[in-house]
C-alpha positions as CSV (number, residue, x, y, z in Angstrom):
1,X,11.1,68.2,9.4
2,X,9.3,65.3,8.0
3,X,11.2,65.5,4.7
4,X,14.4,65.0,6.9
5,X,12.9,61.9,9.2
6,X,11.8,59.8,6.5
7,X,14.1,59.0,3.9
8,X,13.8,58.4,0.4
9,X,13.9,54.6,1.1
10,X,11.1,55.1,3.6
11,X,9.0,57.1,1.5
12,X,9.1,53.8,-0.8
13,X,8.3,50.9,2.1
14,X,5.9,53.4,2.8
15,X,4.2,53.3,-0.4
16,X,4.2,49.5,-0.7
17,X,3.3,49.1,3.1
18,X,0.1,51.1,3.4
19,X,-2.3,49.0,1.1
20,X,-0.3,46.0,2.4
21,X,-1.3,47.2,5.9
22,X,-4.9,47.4,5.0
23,X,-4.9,44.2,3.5
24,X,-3.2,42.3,6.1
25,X,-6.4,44.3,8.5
26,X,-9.3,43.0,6.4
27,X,-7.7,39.7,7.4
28,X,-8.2,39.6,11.3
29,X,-11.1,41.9,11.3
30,X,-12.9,38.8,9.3
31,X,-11.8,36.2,12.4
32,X,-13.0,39.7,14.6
33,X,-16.5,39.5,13.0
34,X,-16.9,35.7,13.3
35,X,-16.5,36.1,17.2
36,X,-18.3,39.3,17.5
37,X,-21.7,38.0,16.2
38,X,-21.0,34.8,17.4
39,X,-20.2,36.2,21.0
40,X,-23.4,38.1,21.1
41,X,-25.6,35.3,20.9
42,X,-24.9,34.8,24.5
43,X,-24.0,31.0,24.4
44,X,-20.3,30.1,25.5
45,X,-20.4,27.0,23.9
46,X,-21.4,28.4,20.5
47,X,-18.6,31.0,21.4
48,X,-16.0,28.7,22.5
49,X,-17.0,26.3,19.6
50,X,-16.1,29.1,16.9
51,X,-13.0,29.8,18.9
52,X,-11.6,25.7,18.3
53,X,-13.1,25.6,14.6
54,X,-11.9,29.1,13.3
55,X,-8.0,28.4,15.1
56,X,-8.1,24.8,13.8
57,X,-9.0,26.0,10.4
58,X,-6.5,29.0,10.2
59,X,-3.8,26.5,11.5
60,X,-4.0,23.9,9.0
61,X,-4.6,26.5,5.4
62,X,-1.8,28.5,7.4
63,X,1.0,25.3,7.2
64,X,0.4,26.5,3.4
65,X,1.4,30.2,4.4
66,X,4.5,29.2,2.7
67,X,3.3,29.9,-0.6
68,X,2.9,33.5,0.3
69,X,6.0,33.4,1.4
70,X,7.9,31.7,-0.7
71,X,6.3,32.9,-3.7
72,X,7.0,37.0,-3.0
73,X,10.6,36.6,-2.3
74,X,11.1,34.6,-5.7
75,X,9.0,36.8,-7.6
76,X,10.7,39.6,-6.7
77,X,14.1,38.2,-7.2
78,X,13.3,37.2,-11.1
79,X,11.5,40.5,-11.5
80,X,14.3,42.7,-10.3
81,X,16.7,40.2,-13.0
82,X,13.6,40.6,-15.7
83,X,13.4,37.1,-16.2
84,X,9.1,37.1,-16.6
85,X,8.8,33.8,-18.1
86,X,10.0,32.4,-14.1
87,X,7.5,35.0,-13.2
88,X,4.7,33.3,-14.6
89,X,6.2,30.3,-14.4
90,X,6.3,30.9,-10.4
91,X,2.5,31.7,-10.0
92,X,1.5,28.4,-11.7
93,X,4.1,26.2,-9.5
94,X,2.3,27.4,-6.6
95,X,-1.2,27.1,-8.0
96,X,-0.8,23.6,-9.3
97,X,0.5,22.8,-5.1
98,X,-2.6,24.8,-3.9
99,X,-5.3,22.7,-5.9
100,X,-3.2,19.6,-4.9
101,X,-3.0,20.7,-1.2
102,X,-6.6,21.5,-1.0
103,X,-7.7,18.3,-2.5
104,X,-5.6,16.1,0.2
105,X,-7.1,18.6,2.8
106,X,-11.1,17.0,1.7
107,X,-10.4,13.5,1.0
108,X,-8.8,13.3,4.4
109,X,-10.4,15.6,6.2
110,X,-13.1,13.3,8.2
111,X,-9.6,11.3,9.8
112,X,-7.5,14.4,9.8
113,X,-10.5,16.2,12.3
114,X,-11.3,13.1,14.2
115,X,-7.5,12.6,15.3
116,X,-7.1,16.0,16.1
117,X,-9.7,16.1,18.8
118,X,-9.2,12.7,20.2
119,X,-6.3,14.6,21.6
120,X,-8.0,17.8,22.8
121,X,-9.7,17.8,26.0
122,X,-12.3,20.5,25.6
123,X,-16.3,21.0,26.4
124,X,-18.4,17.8,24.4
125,X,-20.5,20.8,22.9
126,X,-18.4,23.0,21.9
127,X,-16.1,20.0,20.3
128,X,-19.4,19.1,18.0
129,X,-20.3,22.9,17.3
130,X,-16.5,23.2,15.9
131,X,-16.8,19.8,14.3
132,X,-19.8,21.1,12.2
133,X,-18.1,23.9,11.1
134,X,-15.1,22.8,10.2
135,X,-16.3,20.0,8.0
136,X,-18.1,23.2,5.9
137,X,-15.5,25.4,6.0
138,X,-12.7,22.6,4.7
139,X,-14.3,22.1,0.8
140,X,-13.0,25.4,0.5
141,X,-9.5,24.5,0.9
142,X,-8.5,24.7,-2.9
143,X,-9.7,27.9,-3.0
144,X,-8.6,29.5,0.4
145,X,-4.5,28.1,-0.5
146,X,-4.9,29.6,-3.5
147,X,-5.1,33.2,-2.1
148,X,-1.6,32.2,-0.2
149,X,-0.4,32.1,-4.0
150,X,-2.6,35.3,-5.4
151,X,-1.7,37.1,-2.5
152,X,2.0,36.8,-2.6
153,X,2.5,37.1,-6.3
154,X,0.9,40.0,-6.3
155,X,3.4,41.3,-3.5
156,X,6.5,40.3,-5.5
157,X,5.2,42.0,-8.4
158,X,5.2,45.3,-6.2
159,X,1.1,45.5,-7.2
160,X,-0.2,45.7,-3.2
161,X,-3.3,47.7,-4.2
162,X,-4.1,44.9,-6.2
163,X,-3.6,42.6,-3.4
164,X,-5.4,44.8,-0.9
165,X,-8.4,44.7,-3.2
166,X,-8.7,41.0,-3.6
167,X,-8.3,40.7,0.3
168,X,-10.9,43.5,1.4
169,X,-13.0,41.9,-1.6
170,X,-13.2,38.7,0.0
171,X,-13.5,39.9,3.9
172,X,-15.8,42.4,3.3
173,X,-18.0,39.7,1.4
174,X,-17.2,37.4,4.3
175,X,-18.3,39.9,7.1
176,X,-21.6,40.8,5.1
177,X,-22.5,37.2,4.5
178,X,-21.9,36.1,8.1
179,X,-24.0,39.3,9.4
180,X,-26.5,37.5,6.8
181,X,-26.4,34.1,7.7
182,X,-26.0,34.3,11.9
183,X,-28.0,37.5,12.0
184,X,-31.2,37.1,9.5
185,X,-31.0,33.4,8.2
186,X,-30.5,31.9,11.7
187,X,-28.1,29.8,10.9
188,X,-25.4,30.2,13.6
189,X,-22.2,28.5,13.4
190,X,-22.8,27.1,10.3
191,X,-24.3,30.5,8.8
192,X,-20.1,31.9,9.8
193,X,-18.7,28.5,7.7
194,X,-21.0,28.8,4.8
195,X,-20.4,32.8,4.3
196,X,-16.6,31.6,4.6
197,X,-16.7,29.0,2.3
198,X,-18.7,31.6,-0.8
199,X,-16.4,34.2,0.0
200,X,-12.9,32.0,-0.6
201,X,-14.3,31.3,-4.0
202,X,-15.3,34.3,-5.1
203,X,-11.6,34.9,-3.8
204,X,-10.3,32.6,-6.1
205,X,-12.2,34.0,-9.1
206,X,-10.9,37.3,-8.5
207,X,-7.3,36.0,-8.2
208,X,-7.6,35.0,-11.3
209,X,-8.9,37.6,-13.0
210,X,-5.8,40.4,-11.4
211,X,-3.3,38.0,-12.4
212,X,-4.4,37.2,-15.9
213,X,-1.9,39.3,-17.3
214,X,0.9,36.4,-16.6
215,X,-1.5,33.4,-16.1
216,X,-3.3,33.4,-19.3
217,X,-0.7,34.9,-21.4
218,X,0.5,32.5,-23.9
219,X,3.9,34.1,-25.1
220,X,4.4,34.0,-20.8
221,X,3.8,30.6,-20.2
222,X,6.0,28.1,-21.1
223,X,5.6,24.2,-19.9
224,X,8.9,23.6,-20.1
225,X,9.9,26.7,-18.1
226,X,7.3,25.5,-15.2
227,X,8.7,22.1,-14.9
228,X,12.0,22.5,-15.4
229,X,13.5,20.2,-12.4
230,X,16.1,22.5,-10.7
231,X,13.6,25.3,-10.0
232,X,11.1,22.8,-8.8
233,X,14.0,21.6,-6.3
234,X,14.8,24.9,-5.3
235,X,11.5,26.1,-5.1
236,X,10.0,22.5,-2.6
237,X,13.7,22.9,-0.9
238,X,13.0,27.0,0.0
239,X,9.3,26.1,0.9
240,X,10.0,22.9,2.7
241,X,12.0,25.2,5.5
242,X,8.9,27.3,5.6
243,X,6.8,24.9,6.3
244,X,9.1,23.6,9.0
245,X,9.3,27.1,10.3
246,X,5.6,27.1,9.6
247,X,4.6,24.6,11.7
248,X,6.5,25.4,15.3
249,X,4.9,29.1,14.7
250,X,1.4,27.7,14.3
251,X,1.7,25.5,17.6
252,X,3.1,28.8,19.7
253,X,-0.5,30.0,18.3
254,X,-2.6,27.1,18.7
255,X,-1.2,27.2,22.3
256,X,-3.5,30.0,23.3
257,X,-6.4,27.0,22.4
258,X,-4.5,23.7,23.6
259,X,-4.0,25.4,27.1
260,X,-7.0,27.5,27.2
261,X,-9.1,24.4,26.7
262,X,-7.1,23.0,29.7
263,X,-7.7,26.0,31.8
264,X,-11.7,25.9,31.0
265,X,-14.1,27.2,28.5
266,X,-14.2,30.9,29.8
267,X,-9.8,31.1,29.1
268,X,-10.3,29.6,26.2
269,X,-13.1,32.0,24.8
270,X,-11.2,35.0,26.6
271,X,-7.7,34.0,24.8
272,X,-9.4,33.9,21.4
273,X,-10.8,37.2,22.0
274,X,-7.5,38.4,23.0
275,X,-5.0,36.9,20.0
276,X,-7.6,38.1,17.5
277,X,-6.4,41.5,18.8
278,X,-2.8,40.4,18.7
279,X,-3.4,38.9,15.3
280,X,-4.8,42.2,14.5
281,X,-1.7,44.4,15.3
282,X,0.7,41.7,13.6
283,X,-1.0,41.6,10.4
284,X,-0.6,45.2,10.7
285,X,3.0,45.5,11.3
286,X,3.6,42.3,8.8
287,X,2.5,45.4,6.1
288,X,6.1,46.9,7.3
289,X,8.0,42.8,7.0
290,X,6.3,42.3,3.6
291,X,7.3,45.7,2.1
292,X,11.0,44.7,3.4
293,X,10.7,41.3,1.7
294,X,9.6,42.9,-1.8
295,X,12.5,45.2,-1.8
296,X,15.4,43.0,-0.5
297,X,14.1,40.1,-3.1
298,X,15.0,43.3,-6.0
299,X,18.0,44.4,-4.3
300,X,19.4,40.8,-4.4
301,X,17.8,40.3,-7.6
302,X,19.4,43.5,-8.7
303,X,22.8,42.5,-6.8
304,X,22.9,46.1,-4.9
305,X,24.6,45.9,-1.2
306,X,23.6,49.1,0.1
307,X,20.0,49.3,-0.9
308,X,19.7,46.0,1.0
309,X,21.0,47.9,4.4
310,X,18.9,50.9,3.8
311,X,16.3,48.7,3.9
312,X,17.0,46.8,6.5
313,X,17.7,50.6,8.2
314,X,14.4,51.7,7.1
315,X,12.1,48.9,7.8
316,X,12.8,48.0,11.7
317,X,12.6,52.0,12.2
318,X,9.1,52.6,10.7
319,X,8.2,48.9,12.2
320,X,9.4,50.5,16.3
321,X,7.0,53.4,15.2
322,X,4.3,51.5,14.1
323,X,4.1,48.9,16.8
324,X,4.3,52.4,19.3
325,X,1.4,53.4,18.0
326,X,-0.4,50.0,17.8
327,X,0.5,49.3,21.4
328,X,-1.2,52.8,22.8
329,X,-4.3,52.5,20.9
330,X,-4.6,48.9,21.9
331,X,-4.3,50.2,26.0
332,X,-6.6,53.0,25.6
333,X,-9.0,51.2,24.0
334,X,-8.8,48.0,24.7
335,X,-11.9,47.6,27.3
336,X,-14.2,49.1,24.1
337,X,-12.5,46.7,22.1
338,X,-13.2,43.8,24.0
339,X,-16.7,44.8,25.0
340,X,-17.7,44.8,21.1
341,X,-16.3,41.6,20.8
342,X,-18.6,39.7,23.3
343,X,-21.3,40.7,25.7
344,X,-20.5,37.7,28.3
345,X,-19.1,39.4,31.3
346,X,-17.2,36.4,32.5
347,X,-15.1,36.4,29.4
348,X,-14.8,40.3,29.3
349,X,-13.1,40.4,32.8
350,X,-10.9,37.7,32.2
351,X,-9.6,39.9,29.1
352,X,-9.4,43.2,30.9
353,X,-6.6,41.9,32.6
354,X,-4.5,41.1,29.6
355,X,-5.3,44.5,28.2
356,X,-1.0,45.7,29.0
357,X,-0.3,42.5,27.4
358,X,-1.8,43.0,24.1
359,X,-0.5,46.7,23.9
360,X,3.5,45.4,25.1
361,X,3.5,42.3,22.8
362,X,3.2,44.6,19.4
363,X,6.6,46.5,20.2
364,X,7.9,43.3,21.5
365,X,7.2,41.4,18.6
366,X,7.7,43.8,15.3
367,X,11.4,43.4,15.0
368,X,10.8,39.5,14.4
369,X,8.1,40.1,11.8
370,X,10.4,42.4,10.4
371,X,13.5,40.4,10.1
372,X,11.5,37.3,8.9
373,X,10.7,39.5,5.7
374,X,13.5,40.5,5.6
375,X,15.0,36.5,5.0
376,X,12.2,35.6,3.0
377,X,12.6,38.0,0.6
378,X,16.5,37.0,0.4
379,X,14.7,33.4,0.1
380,X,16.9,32.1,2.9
381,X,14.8,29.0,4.0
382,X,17.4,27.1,6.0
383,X,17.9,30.4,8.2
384,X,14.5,31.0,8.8
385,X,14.1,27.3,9.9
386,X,16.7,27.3,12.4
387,X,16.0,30.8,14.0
388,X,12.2,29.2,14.4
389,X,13.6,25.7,15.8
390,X,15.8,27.5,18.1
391,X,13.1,30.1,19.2
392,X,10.6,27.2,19.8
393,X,13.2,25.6,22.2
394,X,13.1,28.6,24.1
395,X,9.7,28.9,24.2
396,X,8.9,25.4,25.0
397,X,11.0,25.4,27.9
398,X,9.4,28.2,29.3
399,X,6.4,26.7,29.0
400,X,7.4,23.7,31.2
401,X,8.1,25.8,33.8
402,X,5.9,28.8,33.8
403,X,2.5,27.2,32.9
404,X,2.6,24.9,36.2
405,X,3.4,27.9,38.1
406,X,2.0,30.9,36.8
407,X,-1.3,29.4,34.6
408,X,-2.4,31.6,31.8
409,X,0.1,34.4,32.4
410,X,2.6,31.8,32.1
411,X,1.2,31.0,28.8
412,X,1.4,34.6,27.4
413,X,4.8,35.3,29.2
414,X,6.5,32.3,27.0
415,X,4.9,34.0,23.9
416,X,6.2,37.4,24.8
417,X,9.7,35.3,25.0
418,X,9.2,33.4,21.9
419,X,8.8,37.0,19.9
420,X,11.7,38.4,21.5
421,X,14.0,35.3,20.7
422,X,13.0,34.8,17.1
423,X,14.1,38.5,16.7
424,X,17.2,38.5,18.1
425,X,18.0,34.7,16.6
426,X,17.5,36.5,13.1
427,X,19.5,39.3,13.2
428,X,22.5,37.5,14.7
429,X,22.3,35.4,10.8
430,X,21.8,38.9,8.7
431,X,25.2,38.7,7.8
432,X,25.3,35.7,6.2
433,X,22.9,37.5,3.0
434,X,24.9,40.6,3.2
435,X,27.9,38.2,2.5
436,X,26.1,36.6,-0.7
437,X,26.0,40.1,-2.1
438,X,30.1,39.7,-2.8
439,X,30.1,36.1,-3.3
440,X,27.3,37.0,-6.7
């Protein structure tokens, strides 16, 4: 029976998915720890100050998200055509943006912070408790963009243990220097930035070191072959869509802060608590989006039609049984869940009543992470961007008129939307890569 349900092209998503899935875990269950010793100091304003800084933070390294992106798709692509020199070539163009990225991110960092809370309207004390931690946690920035680059190179190149080791390396280290820091050294918020900060360069240490194969391999680098001006324009053009994309999916998230902090500090701590989970089951599920986007970018770099639809086949059926799953352990469990998280009762009652929404949204959601792998690893920027622009539409109009009527369920009833419309915006633009297939 099981031999007959999954397919041969299952049995190999599979294979790349489960160390991307426990990767993609280590990565929430870090913003899960930050909250959860934070949240059991029994301050709200220490607890809603972690919830601005560590949102505000994962916004602005995530507008570099597309060099994960970007990066796996490509990779893929010149690996399935055996052209290694672009491999190498690849991890260095998105290093050499990383370092440049991270740099801008320090030297500007004291305006960049200032501007961005002139225009929240929040508690004073929590603003300053986020403030201080995020002016730590931001001389990391080199290093934290570089995993973006680490991460999805190592994806491309099909090696997701090694990725899932250099991200569990780096939580794991995280989550024992914050229980360190907050725990025995006292150090509250600042004890969560500092064990951040340690931990993203160890990170980068370590990236180096898996990838040294291609990055310090002379015969594999060539200078000429990394600036070579056409695949710097196709590479900024691929990535500059991403970021676009990027950027309207980051302000659906940060919406769970801008409106919780307009709702009052108790929302706003409760709807941190309560995406963590959500970001939780979508890293999960994204193992299922990034296995897709490994294998289409070798079918297209391979030029083979029907492996791309058994794929496609393959990956939104194991992503509906996934997300099944997820959603059921997430309304079972969920009052444990959010009790470990924080011990204020306020906040926990507040999230009790979400509890069917954070087991509904994974199933929801699952066939727009899938899809959006499945474009990137066909590196179809201009796709991705418009599906996003029109899904943000959508979701901004609901928005308007939910919010005023219906408060925070408003809020999460446009998200539910937004999910559901960036799905069904993809899929209607799949044929558009199986048609590149005869046009190759």
């Amino acid at each position: 029976m099981r031999s007959q349900f999954l397919t041969k092209i299952d049995k190999r998503v599979l294979s790349l998915a489960y160390p991307i899935i426990l990767a993609n875990i280590s990565i929430p269950l870090l913003g899960l720890t930050d909250t959860t010793v934070i949240g059991h100091l029994g301050a709200l304003d220490v607890l809603a100050g972690i919830s601005i800084g560590a949102v505000l933070m994962g916004s602005m390294y995530w507008f570099f998200g597309f060099l994960r992106m970007g990066v796996t798709g490509l990779v893929a692509q010149a690996r399935g055509a055996n052209e290694y020199v672009e491999v190498s070539s690849i991890l260095v163009r998105g290093l050499v943006i990383a370092a440049v990225g991270g740099i801008i991110l320090i030297a500007f960092h004291s305006f960049l912070f200032s501007a961005i809370f002139y225009f929240l309207v929040g508690a004073e004390d929590a603003e300053k408790l986020a403030m201080e931690y995020m002016s730590i946690r931001v001389f990391g920035a080199p290093f934290a963009i570089s995993m973006f680059v680490f991460v999805g190179w190592l994806f491309g190149m099909g090696k997701t243990f090694s990725a899932l080791s250099l991200l569990v390396c780096v939580n794991l280290l995280n989550i024992l220097l914050d229980i360190i820091f907050v725990n025995f050294l006292y150090l509250g918020i600042a004890g969560v930035a500092y064990a951040t900060l340690v931990s993203e360069f160890c990170g980068f240490c370590l990236g180096i070191y898996l990838c040294r194969e291609f990055l310090l391999n002379k015969e594999q680098i060539k200078g000429r072959a990394i600036f070579l001006s056409n695949k710097w324009k196709s590479f900024i053009f691929l990535n500059a869509n991403i970021v676009l994309r990027s950027i309207l999916l980051q302000s659906v998230f940060l919406s769970y802060l801008i409106f919780g902090t307009l709702f009052g500090s108790e929302i706003l701590a409760a709807n941190h608590i309560l995406s963590q989970i959500i970001f939780l089951s979508a890293y999960a599920l994204d193992g299922i989006a990034f296995s897709s986007e490994i294998l289409v970018g070798e079918a297209i770099g391979q030029k083979r039609l029907q492996s791309f639809k058994k794929i496609v086949r393959s990956s939104l059926k194991l992503g509906f049984i996934f997300s099944s799953v997820i959603g059921i352990f997430f309304y079972l469990l969920g009052v444990l869940i959010i009790d470990l998280m924080t011990s204020l009762k306020s906040v926990r009652l507040i999230c009790y009543e979400y509890i069917v929404w954070i087991a509904i949204i994974p199933f929801i959601s699952v066939s727009s992470y899938v899809y959006d792998g499945i474009f990137l690893g066909a590196a179809r920027g201009k796709e991705i961007r418009v599906a996003m622009t029109q899904s943000f539409a959508i979701f901004f109009i609901c928005v308007i008129g939910l919010v005023p009527l219906m408060g925070n369920i408003g809020l999460w009833t446009s998200i539910v939307v937004f999910n559901a419309v960036r799905a069904l915006t993809l899929w209607a633009k799949v044929d558009r890569i199986e048609a590149s297939f005869s046009s190759n």
